[in-house]
C-alpha positions as CSV (number, residue, x, y, z in Angstrom):
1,X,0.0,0.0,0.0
2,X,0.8,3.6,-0.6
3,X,1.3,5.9,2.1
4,X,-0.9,8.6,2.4
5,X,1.1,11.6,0.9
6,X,3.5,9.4,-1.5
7,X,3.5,9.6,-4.8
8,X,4.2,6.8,-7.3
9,X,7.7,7.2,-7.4
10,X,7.9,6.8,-3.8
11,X,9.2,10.3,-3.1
12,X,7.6,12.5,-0.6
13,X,7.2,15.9,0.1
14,X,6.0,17.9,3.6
15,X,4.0,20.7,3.8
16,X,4.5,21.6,7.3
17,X,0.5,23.4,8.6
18,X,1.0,27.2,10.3
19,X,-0.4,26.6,13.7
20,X,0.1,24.1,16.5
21,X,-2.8,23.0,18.0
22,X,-4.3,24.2,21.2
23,X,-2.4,22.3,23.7
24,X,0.9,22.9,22.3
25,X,0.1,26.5,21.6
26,X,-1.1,26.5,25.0
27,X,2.4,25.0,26.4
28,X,4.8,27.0,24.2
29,X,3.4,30.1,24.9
30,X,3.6,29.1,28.6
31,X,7.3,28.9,28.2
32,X,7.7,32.0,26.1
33,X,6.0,33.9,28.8
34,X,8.1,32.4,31.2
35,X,11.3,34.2,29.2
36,X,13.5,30.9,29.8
37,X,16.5,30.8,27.7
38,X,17.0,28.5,25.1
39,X,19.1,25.0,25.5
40,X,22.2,26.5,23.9
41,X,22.2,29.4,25.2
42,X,22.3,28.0,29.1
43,X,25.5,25.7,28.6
44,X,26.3,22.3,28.6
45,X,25.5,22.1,32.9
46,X,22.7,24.8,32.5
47,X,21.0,22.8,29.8
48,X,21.3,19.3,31.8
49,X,19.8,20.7,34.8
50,X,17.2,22.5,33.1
51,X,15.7,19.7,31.6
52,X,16.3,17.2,35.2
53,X,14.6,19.8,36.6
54,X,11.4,20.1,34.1
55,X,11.6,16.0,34.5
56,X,11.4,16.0,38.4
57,X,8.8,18.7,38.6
58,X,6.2,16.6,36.2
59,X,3.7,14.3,37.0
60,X,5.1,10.7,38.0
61,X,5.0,7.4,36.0
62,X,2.7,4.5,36.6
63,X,3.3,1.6,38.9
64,X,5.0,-1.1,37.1
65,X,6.1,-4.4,38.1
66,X,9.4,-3.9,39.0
67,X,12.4,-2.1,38.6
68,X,16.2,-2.6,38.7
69,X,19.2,-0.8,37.7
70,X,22.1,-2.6,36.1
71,X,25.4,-1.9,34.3
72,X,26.2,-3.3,30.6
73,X,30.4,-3.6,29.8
74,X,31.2,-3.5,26.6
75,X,35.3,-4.1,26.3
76,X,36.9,-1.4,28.6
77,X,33.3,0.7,29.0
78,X,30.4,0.0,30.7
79,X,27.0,2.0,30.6
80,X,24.1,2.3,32.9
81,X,20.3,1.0,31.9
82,X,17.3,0.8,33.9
83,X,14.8,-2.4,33.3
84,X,11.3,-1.8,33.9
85,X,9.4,-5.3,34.3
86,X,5.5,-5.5,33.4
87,X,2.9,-6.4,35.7
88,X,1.8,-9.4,33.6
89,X,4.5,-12.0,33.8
90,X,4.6,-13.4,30.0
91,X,7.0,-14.1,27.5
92,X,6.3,-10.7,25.3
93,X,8.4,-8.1,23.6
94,X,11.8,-6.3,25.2
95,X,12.4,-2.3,24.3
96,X,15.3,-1.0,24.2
97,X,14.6,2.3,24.3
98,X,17.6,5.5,23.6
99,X,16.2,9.3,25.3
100,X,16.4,12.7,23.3
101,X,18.6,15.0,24.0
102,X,20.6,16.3,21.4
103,X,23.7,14.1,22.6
104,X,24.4,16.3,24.9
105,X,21.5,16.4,27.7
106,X,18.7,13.3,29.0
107,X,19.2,10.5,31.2
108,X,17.3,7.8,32.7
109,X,15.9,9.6,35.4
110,X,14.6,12.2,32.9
111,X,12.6,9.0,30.9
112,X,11.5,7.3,34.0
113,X,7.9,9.0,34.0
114,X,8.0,7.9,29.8
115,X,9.2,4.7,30.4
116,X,6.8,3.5,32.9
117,X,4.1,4.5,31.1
118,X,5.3,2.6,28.0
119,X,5.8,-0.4,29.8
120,X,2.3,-0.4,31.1
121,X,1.1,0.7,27.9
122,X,2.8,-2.1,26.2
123,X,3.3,-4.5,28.7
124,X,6.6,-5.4,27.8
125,X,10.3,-5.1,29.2
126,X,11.7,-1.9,29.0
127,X,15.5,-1.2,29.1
128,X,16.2,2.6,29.4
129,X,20.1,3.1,28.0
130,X,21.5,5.6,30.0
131,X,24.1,6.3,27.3
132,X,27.1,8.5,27.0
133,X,26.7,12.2,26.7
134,X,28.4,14.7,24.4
135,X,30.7,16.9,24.2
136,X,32.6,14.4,27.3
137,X,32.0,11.4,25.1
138,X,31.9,12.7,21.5
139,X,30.4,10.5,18.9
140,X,30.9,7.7,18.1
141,X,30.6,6.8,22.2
142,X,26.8,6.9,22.4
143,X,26.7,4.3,19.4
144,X,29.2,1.8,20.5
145,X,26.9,1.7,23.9
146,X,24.0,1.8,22.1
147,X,24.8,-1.3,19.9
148,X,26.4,-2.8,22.9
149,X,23.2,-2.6,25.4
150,X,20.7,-4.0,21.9
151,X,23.1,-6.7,22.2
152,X,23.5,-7.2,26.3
153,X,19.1,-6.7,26.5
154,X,18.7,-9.8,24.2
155,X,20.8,-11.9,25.9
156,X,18.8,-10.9,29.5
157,X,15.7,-11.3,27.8
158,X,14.9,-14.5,29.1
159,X,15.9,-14.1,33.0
160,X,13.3,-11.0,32.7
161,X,10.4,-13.3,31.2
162,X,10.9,-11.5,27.4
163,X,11.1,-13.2,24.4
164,X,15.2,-12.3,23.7
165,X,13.6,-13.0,19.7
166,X,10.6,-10.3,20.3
167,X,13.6,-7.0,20.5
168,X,12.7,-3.7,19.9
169,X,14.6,-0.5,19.0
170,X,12.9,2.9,20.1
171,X,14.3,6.0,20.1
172,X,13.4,9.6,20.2
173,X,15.6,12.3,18.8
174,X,19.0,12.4,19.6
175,X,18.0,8.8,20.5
176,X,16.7,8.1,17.7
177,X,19.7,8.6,15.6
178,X,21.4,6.7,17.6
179,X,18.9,3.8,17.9
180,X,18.9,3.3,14.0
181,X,23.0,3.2,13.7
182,X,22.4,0.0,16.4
183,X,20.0,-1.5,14.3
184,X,22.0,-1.3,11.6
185,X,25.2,-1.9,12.5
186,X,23.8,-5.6,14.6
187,X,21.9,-6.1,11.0
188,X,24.8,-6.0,9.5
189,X,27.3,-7.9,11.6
190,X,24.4,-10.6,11.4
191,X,24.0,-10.1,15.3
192,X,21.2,-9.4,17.5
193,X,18.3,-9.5,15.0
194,X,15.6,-6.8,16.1
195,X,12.1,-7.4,15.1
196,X,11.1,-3.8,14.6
197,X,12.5,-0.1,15.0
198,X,10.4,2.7,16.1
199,X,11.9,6.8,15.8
200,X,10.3,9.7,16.7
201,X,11.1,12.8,14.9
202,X,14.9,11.2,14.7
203,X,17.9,13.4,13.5
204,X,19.4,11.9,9.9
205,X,20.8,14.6,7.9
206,X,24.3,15.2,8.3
207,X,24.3,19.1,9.0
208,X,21.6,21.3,10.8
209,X,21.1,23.9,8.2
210,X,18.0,26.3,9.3
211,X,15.5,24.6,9.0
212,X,13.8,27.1,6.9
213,X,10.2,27.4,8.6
214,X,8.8,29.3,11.5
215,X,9.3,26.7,13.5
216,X,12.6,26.6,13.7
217,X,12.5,30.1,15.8
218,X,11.1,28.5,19.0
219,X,10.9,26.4,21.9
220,X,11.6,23.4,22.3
221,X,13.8,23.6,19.7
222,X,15.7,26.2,17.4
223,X,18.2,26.3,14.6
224,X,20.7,27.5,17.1
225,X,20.0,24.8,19.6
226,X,20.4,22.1,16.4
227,X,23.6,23.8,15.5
228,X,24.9,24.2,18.7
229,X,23.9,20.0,19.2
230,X,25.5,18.9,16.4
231,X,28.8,20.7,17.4
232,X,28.8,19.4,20.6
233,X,28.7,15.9,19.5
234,X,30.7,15.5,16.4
235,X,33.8,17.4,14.8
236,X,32.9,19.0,11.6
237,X,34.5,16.2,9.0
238,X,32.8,13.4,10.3
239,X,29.3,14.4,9.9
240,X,29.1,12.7,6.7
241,X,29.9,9.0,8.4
242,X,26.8,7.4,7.9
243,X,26.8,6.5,11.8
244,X,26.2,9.8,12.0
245,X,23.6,11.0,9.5
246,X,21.7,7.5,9.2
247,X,20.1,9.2,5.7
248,X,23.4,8.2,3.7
249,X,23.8,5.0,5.1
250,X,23.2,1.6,3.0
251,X,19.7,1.2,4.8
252,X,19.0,-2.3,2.6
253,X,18.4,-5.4,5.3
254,X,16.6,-3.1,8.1
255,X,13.9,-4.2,9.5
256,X,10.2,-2.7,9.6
257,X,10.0,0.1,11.1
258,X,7.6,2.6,12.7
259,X,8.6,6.5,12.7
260,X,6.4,9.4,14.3
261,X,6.3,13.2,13.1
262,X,4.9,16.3,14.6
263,X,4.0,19.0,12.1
264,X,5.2,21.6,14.1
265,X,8.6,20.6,14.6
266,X,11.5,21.7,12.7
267,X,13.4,18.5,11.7
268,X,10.2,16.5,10.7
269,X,11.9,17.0,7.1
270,X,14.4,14.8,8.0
271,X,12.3,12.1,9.2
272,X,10.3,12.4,6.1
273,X,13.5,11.7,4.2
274,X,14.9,8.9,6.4
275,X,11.2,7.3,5.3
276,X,11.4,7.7,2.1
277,X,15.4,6.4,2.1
278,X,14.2,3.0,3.9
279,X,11.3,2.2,0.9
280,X,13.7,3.1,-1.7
281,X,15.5,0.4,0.3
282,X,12.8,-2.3,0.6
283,X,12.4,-1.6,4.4
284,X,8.4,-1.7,5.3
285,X,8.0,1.6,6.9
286,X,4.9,2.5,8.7
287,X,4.9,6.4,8.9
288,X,2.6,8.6,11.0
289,X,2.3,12.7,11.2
290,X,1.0,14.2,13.8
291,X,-0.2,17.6,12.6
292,X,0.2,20.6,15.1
293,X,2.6,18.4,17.3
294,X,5.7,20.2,18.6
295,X,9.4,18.1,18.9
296,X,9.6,16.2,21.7
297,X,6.2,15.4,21.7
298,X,5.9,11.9,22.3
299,X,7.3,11.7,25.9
300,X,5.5,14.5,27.5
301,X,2.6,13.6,29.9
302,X,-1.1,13.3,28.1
303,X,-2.0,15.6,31.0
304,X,0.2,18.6,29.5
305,X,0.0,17.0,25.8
306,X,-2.9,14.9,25.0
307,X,-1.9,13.3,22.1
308,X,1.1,11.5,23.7
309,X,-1.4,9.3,24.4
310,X,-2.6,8.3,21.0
311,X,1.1,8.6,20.1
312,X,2.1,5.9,22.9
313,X,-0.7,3.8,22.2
314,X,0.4,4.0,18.6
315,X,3.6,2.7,19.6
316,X,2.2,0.2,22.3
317,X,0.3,-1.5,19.3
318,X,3.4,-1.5,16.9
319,X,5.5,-3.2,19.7
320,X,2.8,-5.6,20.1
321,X,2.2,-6.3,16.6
322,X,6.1,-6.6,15.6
């Protein structure tokens, strides 16, 4: 079948609408009111505790089965990961899920509203990759963990009542750039096969030219906070390594994958493109626009956004369905 919006020759073009809806309208003008700085323009340390702080003051994350922090080594590294267990013991899905942040800012604590309420939602395992942050661990760190904890959560699948054959890739963002390079580098070592990816508005393009639209002039995310990303994570001659800008990567052998886009968000072009590169590439791609949804959308509470909810049931289904 062929997507809504694609034309014949599979190519695919955004029109991105003038408004957000209500809600978001409702929350960015909050946070223009408020006069807050944006990400770049705080620092590195500003930028991280910003965002903690925003995390800590939201509403909490469901009950879930359990909990337990662990460490994954990978040669002479290791990185953190918290497991979130259902509250229906059965052999279902694992997600291995990578936060946002540009690189540079997110953490587990920051996603542990998010991931509770995708483990309830999906009633899977959940394995939150607390991964290495830019500019201390300039790519490709965050990748080589990345690939490394796909690999690790498979092989702890069973002990944690998960199918280690049922793995799942999600990533948002930052995260989902780097989720993708996993998925493809395993795919193409022939190791860890994962049974589906799902991005969310993922970064692909190897620069952050402006992105040419209105929204690229506001919270929660701006050209200058793109830019200023991007330079934090990876040295100017390197952004054209495909582990870096997923969109000129060989993306043949993938497999199916789920990718979400907010209309109002300035780097939706790029998952567009990253679509249209994986069905050029045989990869079944199941794509879904959210019209008058700002970046970042998908992990906010349905309390503050309410179509995170139809956006994490979305994702619950396509989890369930791989």
């Amino acid at each position: 079948m062929t997507p809504e919006g694609t034309s014949s020759d599979h190519s695919v073009s955004l029109s991105l609408p003038g408004w957000r809806d209500a809600d978001a309208e409702a929350l960015v003008s909050q946070i223009r009111a408020g006069g807050q700085p944006a990400l770049s323009e705080r620092g590195v340390d500003g930028a991280r505790a910003y965002l903690e702080e925003r995390a800590a003051a939201g509403p909490p994350g469901p009950e879930v089965g359990w909990v337990r922090d662990e460490m994954v080594s990978y040669g002479a590294e290791s990185v953190p990961v918290r497991v979130y267990g259902p509250t229906v013991e059965s052999s279902g899905p694992i997600v291995v899920y990578f936060h946002g942040g540009g690189w540079v800012v997110g953490s587990v604590a920051a996603s542990d509203a998010f991931c509770r309420r995708l483990c309830r939602a999906a009633q899977c395992v959940v394995v939150s990759v607390d991964y290495p942050l830019a500019p201390e661990h300039p790519f490709p760190a965050a990748v080589e963990s990345a690939t490394s904890a796909v690999e690790w959560s498979a092989s702890q699948a069973a002990a944690w009542g998960a199918d280690p054959q049922w793995v799942v890739v999600l990533g948002d963002s930052a995260g989902g750039n780097i989720g993708t390079v996993a998925v493809r580098r395993l795919s193409a070592a022939g190791m860890t096969a994962v049974r589906r990816q799902i991005l969310a508005y993922p970064g692909t393009s190897p620069d952050r030219a402006s992105s040419g639209g209105h929204f690229g002039h506001e919270w929660p995310l701006t050209d200058s906070d793109r830019s200023w990303f991007k330079a934090q994570y990876v040295a100017e001659d390197l952004r054209a390594d495909p582990d870096v800008a997923p969109l000129l990567a060989d993306l043949r052998g993938l497999p199916p994958t789920t990718i979400l886009l907010g209309g109002c968000d300035p780097i939706a072009v790029e998952g567009l493109a990253y679509a249209n590169r994986l069905w050029d590439a045989g990869v079944s791609v199941d794509l879904h626009f959210f019209s008058g949804q700002v970046h970042g959308f998908l992990t906010f509470d349905e309390s503050i956004l309410p179509r995170s909810r139809e956006a994490l049931g979305l994702i619950a289904n396509a989890i369930r369905n791989s």
